[in-house]
Backbone as CSV, one residue per row, in Angstrom:
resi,resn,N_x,N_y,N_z,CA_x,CA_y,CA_z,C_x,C_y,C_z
1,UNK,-6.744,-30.732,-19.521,-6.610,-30.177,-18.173,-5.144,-30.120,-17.730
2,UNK,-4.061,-31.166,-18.777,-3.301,-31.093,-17.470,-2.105,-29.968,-18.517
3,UNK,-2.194,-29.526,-19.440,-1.879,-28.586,-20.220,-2.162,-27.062,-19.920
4,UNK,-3.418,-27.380,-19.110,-3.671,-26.252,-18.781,-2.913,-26.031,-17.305
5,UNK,-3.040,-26.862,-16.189,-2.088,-26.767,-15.232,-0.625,-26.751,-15.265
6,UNK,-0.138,-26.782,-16.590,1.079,-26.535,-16.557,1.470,-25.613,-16.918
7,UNK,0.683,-25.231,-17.716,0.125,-23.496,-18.620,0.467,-22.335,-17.481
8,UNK,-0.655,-22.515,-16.575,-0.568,-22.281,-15.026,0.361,-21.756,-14.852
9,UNK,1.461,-23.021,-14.207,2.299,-23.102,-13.032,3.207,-22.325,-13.797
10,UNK,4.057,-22.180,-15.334,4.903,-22.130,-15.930,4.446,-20.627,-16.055
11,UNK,3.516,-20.254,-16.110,3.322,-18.537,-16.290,3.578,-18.405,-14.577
12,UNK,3.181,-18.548,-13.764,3.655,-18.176,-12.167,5.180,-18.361,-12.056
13,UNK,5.544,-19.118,-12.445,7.333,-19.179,-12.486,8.060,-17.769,-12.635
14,UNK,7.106,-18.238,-14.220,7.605,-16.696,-14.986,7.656,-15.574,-14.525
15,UNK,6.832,-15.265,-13.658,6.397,-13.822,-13.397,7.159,-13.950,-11.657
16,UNK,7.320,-15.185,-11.115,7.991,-15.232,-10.034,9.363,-14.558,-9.882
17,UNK,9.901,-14.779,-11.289,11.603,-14.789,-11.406,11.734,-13.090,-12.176
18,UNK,10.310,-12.163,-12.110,10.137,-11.401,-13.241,10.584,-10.492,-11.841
19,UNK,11.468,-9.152,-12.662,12.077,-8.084,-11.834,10.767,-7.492,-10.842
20,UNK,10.790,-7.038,-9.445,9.918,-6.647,-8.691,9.382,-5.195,-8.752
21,UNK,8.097,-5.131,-8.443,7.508,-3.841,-9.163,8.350,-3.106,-8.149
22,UNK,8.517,-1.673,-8.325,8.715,-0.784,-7.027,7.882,-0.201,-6.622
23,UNK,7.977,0.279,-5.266,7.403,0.666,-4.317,6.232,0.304,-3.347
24,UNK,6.526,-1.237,-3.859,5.819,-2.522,-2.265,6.799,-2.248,-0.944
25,UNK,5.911,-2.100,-0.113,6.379,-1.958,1.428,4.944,-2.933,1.761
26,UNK,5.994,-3.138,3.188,4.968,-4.128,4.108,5.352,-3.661,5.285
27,UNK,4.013,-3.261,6.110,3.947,-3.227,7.640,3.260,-3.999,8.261
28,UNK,3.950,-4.466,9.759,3.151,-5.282,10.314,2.617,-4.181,11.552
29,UNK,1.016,-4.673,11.719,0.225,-3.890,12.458,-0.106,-5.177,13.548
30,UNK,0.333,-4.653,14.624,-0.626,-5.452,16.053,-1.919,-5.434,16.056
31,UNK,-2.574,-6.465,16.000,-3.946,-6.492,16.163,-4.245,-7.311,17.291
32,UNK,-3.835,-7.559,18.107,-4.628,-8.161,19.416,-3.448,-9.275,20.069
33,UNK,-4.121,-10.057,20.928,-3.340,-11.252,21.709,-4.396,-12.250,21.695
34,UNK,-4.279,-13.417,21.996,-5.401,-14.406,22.404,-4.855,-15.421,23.490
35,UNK,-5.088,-15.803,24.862,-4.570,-16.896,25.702,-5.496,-17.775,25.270
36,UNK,-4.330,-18.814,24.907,-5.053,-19.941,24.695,-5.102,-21.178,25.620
37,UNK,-6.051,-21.706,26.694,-5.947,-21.778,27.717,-5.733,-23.665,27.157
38,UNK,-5.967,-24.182,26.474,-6.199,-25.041,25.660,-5.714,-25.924,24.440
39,UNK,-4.728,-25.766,24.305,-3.825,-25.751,22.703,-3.910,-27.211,22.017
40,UNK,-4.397,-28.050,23.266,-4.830,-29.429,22.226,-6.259,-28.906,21.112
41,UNK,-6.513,-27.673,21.477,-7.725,-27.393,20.304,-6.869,-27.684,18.997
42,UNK,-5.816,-27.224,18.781,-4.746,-26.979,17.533,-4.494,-28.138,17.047
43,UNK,-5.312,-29.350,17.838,-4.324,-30.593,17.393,-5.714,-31.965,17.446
44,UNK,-5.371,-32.535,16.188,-6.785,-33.701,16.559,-6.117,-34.822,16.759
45,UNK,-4.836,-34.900,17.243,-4.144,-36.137,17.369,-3.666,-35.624,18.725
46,UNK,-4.015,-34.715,19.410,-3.735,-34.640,21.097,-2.569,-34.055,21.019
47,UNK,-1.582,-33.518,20.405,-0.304,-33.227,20.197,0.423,-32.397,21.763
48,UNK,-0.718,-31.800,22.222,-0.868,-30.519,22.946,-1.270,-30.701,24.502
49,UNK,-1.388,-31.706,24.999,-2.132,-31.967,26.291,-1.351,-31.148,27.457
50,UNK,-2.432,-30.520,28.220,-2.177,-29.543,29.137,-1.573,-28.303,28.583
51,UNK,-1.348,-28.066,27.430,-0.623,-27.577,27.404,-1.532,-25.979,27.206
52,UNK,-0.641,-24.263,27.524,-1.383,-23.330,26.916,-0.392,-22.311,26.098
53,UNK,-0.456,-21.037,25.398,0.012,-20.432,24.757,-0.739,-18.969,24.784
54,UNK,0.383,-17.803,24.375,-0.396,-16.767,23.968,-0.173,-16.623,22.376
55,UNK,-1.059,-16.621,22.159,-1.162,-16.435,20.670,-1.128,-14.948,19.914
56,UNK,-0.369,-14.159,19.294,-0.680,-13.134,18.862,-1.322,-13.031,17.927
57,UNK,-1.972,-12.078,17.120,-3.192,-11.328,16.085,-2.243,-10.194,15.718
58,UNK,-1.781,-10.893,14.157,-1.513,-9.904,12.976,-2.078,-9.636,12.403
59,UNK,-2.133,-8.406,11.648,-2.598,-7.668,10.939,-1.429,-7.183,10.106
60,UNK,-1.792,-6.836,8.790,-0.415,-6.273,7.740,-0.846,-5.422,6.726
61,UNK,-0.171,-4.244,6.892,-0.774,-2.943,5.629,-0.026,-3.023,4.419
62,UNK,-0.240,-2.860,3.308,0.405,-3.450,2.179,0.614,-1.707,1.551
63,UNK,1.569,-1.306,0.945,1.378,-0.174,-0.226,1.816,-0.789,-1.347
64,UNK,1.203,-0.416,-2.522,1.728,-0.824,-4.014,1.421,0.435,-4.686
65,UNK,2.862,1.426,-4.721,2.298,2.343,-5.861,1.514,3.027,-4.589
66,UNK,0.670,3.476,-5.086,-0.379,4.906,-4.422,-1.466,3.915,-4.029
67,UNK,-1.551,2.693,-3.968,-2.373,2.141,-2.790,-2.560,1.056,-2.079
68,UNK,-3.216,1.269,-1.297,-2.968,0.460,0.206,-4.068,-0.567,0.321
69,UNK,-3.386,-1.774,1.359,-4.229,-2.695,1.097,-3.672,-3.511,2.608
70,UNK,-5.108,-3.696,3.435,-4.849,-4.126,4.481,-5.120,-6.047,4.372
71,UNK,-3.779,-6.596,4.672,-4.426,-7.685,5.039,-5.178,-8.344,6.478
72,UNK,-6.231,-8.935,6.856,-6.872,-9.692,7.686,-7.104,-7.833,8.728
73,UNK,-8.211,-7.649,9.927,-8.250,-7.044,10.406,-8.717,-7.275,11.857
74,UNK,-8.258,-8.177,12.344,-7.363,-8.547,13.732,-9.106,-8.448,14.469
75,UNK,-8.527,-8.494,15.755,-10.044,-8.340,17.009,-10.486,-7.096,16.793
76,UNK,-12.153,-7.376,17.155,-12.863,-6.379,16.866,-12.436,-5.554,18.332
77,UNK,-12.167,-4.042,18.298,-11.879,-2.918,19.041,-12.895,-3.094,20.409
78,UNK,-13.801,-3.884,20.940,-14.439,-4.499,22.000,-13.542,-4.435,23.024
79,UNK,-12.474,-5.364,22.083,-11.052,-5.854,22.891,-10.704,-4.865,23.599
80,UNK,-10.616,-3.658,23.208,-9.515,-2.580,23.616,-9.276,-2.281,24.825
81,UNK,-8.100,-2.251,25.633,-7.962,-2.225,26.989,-8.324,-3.245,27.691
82,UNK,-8.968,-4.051,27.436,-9.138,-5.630,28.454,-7.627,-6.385,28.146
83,UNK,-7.660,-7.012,29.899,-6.847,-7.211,30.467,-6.555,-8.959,29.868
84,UNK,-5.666,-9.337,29.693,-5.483,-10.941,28.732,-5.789,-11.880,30.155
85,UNK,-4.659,-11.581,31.580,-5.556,-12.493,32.561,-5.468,-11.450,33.799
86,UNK,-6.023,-12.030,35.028,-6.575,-11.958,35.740,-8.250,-11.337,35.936
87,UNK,-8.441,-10.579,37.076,-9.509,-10.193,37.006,-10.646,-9.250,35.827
88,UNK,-11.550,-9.847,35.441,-11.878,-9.036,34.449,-11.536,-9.328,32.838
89,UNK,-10.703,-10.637,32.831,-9.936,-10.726,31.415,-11.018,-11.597,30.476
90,UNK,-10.743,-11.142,29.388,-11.696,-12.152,28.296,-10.729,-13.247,27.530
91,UNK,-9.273,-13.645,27.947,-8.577,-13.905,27.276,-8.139,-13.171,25.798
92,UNK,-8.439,-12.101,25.969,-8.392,-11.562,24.803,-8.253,-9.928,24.758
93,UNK,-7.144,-9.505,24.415,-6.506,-7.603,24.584,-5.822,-7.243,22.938
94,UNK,-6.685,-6.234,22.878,-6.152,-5.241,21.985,-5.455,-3.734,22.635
95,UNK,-4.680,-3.672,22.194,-4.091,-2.680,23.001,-4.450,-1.017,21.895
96,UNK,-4.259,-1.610,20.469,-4.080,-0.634,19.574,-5.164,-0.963,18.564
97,UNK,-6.156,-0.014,18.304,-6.923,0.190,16.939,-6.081,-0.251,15.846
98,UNK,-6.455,-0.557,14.578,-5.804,-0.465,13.361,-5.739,0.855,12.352
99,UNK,-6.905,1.748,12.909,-6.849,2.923,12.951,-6.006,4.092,13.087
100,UNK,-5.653,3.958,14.525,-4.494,4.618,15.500,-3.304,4.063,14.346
101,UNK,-3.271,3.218,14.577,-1.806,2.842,14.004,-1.232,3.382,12.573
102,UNK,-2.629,3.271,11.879,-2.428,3.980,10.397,-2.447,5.190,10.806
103,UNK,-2.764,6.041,11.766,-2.957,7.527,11.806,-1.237,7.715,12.160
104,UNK,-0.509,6.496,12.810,1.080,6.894,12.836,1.498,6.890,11.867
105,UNK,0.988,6.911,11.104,2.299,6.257,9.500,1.348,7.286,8.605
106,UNK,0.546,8.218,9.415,-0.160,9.674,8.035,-1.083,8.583,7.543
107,UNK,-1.672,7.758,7.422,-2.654,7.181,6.281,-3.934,7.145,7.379
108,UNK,-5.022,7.665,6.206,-6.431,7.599,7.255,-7.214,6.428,6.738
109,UNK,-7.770,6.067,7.562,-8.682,5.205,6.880,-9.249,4.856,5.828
110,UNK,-10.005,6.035,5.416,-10.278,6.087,3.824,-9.548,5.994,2.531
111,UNK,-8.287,5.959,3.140,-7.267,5.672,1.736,-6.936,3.850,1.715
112,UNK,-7.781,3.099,2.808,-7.696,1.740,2.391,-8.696,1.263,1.175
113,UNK,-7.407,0.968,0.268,-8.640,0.629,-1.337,-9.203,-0.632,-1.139
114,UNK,-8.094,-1.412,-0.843,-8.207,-3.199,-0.772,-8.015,-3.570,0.645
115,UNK,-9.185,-4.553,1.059,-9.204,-5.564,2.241,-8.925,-7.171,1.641
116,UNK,-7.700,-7.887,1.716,-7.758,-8.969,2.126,-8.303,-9.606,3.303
117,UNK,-8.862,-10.946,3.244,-9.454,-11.564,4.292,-9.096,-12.989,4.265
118,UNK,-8.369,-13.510,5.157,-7.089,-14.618,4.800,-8.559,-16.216,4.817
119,UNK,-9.600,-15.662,6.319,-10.615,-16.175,6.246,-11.809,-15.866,7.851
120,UNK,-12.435,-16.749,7.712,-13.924,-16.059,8.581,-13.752,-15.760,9.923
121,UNK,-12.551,-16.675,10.421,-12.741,-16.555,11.962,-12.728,-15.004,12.677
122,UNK,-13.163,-14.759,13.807,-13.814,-13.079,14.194,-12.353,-13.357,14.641
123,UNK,-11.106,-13.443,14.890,-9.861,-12.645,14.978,-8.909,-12.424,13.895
124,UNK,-9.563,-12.308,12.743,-9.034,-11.607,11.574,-10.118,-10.724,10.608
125,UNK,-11.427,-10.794,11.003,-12.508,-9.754,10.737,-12.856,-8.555,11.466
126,UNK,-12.134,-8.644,12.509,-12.943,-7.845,13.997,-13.070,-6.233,13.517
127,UNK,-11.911,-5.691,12.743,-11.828,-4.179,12.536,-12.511,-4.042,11.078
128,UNK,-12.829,-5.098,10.356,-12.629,-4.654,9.007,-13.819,-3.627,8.630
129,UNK,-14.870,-3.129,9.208,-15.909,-2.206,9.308,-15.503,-0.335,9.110
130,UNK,-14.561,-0.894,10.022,-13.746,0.701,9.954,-13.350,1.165,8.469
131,UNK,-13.388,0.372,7.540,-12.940,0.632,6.061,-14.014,0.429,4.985
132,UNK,-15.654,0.831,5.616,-16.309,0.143,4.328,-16.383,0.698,2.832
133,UNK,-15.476,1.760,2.510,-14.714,2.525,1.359,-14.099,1.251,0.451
134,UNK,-13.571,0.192,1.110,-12.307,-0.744,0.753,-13.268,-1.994,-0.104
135,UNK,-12.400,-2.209,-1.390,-12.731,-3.470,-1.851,-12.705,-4.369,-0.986
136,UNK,-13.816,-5.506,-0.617,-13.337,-7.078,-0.084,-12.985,-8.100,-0.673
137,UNK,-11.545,-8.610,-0.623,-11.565,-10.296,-1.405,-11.196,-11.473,0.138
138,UNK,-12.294,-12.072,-0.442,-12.177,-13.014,0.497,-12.516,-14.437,-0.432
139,UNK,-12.324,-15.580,0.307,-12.560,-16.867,-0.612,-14.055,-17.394,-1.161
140,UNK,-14.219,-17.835,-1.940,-15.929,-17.741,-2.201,-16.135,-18.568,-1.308
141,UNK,-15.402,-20.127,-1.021,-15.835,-20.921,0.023,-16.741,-20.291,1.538
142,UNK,-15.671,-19.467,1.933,-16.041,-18.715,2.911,-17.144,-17.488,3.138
143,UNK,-17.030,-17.458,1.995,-18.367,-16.217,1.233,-19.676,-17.220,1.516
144,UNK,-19.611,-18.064,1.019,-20.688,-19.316,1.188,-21.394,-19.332,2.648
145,UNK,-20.096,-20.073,3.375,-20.508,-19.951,4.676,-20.489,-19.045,5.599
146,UNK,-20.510,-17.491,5.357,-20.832,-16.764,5.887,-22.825,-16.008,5.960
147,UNK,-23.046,-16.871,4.231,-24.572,-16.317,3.860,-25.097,-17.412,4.455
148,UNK,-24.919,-18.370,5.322,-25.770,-19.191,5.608,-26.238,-18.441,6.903
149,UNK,-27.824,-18.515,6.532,-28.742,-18.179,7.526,-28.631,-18.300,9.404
150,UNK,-28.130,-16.925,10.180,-27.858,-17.055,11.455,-26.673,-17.021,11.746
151,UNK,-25.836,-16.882,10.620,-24.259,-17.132,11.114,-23.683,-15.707,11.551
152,UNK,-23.562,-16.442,13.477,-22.667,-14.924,13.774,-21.440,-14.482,13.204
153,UNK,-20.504,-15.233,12.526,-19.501,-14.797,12.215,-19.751,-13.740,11.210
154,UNK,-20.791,-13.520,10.210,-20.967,-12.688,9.040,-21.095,-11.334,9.788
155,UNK,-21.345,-10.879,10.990,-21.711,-9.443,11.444,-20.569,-8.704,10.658
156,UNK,-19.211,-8.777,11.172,-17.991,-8.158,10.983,-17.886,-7.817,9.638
157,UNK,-18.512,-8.633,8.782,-18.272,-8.135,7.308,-19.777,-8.095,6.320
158,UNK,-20.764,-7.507,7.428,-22.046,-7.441,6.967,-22.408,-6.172,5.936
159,UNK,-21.670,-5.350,5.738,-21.855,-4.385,4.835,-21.750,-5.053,3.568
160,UNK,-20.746,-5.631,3.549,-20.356,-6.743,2.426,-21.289,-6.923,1.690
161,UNK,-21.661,-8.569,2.687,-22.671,-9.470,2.797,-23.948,-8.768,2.155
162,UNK,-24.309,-7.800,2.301,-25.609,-6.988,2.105,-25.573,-6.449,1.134
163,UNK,-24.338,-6.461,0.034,-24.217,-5.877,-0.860,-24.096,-3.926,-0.862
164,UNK,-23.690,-3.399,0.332,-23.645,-2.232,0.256,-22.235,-2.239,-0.039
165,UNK,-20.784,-2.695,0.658,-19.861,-2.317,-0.162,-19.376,-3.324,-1.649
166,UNK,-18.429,-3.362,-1.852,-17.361,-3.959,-2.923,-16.691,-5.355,-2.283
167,UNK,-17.489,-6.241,-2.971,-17.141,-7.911,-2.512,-16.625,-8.639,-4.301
168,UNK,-15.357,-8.976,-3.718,-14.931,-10.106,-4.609,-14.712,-11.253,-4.440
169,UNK,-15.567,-12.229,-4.534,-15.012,-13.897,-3.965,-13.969,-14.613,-4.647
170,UNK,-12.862,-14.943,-3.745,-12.084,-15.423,-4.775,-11.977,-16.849,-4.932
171,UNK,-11.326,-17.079,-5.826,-11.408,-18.878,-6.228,-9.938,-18.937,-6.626
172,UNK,-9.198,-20.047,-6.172,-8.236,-20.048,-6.454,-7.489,-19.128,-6.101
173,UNK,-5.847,-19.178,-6.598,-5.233,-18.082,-6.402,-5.229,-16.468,-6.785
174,UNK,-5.333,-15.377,-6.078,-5.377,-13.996,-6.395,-4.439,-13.379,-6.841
175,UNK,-4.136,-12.814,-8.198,-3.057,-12.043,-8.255,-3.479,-10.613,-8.429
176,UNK,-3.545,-9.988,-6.849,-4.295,-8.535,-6.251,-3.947,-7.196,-7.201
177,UNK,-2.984,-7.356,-7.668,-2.308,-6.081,-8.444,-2.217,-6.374,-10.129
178,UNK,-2.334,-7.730,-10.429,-1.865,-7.932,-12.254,-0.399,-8.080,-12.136
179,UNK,0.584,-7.895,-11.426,1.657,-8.373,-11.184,2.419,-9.304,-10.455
180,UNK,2.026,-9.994,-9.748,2.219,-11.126,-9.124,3.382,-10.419,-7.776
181,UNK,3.386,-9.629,-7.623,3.901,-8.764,-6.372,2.757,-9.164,-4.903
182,UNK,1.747,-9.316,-5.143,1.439,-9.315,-3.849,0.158,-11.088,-4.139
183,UNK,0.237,-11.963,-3.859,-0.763,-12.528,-4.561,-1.257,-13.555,-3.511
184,UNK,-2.700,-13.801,-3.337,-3.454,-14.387,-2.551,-3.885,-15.873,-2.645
185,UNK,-2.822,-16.693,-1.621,-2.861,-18.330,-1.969,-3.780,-19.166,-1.760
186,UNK,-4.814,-19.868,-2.660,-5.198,-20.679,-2.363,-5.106,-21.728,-1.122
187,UNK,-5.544,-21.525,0.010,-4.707,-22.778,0.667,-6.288,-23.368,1.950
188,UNK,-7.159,-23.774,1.210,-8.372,-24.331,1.975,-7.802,-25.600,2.911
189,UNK,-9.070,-25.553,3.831,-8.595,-26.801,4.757,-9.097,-26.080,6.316
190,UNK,-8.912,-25.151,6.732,-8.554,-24.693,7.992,-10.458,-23.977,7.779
191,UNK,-10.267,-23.504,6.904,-12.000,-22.892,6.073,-12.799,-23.108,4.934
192,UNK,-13.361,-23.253,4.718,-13.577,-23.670,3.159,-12.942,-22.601,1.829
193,UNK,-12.646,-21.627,2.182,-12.187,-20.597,1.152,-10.855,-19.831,1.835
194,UNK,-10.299,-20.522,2.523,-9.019,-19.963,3.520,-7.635,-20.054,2.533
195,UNK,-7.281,-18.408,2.279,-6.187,-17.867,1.896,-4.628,-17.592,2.772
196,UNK,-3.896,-17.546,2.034,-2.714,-17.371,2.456,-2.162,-16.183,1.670
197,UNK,-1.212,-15.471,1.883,-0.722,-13.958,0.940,0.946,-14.511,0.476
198,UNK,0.804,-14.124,-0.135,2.136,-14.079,-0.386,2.885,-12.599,-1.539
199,UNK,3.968,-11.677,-0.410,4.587,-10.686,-0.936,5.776,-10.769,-1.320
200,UNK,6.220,-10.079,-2.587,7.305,-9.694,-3.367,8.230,-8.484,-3.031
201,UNK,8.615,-8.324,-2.387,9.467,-7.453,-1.912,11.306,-7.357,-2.770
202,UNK,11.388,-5.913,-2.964,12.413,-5.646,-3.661,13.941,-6.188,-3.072
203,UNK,14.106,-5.607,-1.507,14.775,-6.070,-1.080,15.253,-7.469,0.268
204,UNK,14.015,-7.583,0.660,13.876,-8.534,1.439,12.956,-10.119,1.113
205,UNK,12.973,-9.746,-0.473,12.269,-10.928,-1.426,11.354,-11.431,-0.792
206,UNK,10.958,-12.621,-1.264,9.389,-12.904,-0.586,8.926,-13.143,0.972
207,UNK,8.173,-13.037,1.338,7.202,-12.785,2.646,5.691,-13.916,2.372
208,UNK,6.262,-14.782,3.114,5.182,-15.662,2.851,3.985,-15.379,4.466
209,UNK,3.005,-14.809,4.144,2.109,-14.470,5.221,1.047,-15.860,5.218
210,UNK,0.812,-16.220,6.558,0.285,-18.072,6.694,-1.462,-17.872,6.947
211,UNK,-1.945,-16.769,7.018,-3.127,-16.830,7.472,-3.347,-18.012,8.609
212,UNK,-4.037,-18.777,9.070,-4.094,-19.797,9.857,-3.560,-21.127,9.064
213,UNK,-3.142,-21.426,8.405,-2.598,-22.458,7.374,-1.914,-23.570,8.858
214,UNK,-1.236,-22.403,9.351,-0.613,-23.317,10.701,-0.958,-21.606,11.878
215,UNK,-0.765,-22.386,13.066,-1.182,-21.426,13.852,0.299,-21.248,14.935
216,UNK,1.037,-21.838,15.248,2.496,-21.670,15.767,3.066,-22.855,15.240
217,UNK,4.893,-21.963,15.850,6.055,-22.953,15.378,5.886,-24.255,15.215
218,UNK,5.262,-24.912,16.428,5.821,-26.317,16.520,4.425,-26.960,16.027
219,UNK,2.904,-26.335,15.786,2.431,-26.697,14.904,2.633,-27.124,13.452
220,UNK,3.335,-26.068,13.258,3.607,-26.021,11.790,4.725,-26.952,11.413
221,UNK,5.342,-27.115,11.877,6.416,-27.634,11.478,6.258,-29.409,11.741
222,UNK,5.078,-30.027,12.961,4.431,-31.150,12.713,2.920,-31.211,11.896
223,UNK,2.883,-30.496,10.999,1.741,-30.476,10.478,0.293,-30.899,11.324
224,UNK,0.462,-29.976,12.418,-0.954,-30.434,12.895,-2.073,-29.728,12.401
225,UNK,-2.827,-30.341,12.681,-4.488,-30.089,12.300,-5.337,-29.302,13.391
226,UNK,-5.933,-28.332,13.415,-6.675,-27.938,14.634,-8.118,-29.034,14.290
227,UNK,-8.619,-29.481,15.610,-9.628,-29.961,15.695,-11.212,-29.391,14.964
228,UNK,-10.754,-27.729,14.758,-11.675,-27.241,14.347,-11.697,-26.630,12.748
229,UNK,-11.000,-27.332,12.456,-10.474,-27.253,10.447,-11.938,-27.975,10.211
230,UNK,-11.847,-27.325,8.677,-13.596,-28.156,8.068,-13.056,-29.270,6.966
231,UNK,-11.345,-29.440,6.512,-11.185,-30.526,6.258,-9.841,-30.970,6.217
232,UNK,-9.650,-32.489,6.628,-8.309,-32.710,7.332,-7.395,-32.987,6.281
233,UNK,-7.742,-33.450,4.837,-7.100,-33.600,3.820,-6.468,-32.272,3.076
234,UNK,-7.447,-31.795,2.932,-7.082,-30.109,2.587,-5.987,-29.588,2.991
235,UNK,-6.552,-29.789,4.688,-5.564,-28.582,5.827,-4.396,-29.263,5.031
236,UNK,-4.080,-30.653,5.496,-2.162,-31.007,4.535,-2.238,-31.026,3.567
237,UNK,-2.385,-30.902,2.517,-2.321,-30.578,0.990,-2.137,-29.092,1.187
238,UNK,-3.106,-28.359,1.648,-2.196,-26.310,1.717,-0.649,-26.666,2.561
239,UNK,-1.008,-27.146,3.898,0.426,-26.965,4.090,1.761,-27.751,3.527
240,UNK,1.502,-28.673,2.795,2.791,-28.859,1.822,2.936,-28.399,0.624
241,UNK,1.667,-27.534,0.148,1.806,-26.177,-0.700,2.669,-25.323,-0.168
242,UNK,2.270,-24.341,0.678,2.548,-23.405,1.790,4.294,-23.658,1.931
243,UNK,5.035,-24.800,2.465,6.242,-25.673,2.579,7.192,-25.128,1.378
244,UNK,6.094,-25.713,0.337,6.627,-25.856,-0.999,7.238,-24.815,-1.236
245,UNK,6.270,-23.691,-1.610,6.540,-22.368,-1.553,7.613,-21.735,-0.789
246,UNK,7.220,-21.722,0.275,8.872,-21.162,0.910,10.219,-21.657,1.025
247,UNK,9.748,-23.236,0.419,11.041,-23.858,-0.058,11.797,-23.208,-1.552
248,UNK,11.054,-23.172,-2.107,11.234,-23.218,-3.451,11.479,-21.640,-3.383
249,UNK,10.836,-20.389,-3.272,11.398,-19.210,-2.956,11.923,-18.713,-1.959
250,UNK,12.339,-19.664,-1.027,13.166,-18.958,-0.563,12.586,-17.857,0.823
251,UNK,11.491,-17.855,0.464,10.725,-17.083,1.461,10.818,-16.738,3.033
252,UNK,10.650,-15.993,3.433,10.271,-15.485,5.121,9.222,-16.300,5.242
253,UNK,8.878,-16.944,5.908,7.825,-17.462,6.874,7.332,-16.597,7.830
254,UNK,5.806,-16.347,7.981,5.688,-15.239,8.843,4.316,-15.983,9.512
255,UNK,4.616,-16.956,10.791,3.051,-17.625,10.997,2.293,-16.660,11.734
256,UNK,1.322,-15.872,11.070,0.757,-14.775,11.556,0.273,-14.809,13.468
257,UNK,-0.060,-15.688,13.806,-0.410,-16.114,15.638,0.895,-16.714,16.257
258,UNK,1.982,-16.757,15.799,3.274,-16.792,16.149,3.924,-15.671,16.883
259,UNK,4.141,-15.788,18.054,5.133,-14.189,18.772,6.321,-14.307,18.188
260,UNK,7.225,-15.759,18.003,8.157,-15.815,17.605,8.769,-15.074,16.599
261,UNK,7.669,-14.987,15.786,7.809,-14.793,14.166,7.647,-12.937,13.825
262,UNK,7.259,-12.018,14.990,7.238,-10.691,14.979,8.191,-10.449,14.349
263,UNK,9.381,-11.112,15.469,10.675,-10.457,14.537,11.230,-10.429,13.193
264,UNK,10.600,-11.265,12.311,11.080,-11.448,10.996,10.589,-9.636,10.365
265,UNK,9.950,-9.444,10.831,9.550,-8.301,10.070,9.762,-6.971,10.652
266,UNK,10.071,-5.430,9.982,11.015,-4.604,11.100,9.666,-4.547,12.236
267,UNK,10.323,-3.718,12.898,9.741,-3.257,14.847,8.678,-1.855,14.007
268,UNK,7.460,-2.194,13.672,6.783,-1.149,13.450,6.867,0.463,14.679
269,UNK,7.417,1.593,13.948,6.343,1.937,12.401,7.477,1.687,11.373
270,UNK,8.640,0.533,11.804,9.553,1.058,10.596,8.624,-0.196,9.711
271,UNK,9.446,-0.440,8.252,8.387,-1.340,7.427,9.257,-2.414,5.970
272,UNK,9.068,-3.051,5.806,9.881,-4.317,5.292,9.688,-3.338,3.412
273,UNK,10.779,-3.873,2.553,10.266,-3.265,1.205,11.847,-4.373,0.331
């Protein structure tokens, strides 16, 4: 076994340090807001008392070559036009389809081949319906607990589930293309099958995308735990993976529910490559 984990790691090196394919671009797509009225949810050691936040909902379109590949697909379009507070608000506004947005940049819907799904929670499933053309990889963990009997979270990706579209469960790490340009991190804890992305970019080198791994700055950076992770050992073991990683390459950090962190990536429709 442990020949084989080194087998592993020493071929990922390899292909880490290996010249970058061309023509990866990355866009970041707005997918929603969330007030979080609450933010000791984020924390099982209280980190957070009184405290609240707005949380943003990324979404990210990937091209490799002649095709496209959306990661996570933000609040379901419900959202659209509701107000974040006062009268009438659900804590929760989408301003822009994921749709609309691809219709700015010429790409229609149907040219999404691949759906990443970082993991289950409904503010990174909400649109993914709009594409049931698109492969799904999502974590088998999470594949699991989505077939359990009654679970609302499975609606959003019930075509799936039902076997009408293209489902791949993944295990372990994904390498989406055969080139290690765009590849899907293992990093459970927060879900039982909860991914992280990580992109290769020619000129702005790697792009480490966090899925919920951490949910803002000052989370992340004290390794907190949300109260609502399914395991607390996990959650820190991904994030000193996660660490590792952007230590070791060098990486962008991009904590997807971070406002802070928009800016790392250009002011869409321009796009990172």
């Amino acid at each position: 076994m442990k020949s084989l984990i080194a087998f592993t790691a020493l071929a990922f090196l390899s292909s880490a340090n290996a010249a970058t394919p061309a023509g990866v671009k990355l866009w970041r797509l707005d997918c929603g807001a969330i007030l979080e009225s609450d933010l000791n949810l984020f924390s099982d050691t209280y980190a957070y008392v009184g405290q609240s936040k707005e949380l943003t909902v990324s979404c990210y379109l990937i091209k490799h070559g002649d095709t496209y590949m959306l990661w996570d697909t933000g609040l379901s379009t419900e959202a659209l036009g509701k107000p974040l507070k006062g009268p009438g608000a659900t804590g929760e506004r989408l301003s822009k389809s994921i749709a609309d947005q691809l219709k700015a940049l010429g790409v229609e819907p149907k040219q999404i081949e691949i759906i990443g799904i970082s993991h289950y929670h409904y503010d990174h499933t909400g649109q993914a319906a709009t594409f049931p053309q698109a492969r799904l990889l999502m974590g088998k963990g999470d594949i699991a607990a989505l077939r359990t009997p009654g679970s609302e979270r499975a609606k959003p990706l019930a075509h799936w589930l039902n076997g009408q579209g293209k489902l791949e469960e993944v295990t372990g790490d994904k390498d989406v293309f055969g080139d290690q340009s765009v590849v899907m991190l293992d990093l459970p804890g927060h879900t039982p099958g909860h991914h992280g992305l990580l992109v290769k970019l020619a000129k702005q080198g790697y792009v480490l995308l966090s899925g919920d791994v951490a949910h803002f700055e000052q989370n992340y950076a004290t390794n907190g735990v949300p109260i609502f992770n399914t395991d607390r050992a996990q959650s820190l073991a991904s994030l000193d993976r996660f660490k590792g990683l952007a230590k070791n390459l060098r990486a962008t950090v991009v904590i997807q529910h971070e406002q802070a962190d928009i800016k790392k990536l250009p002011a869409f429709p321009a796009h990172a490559e």
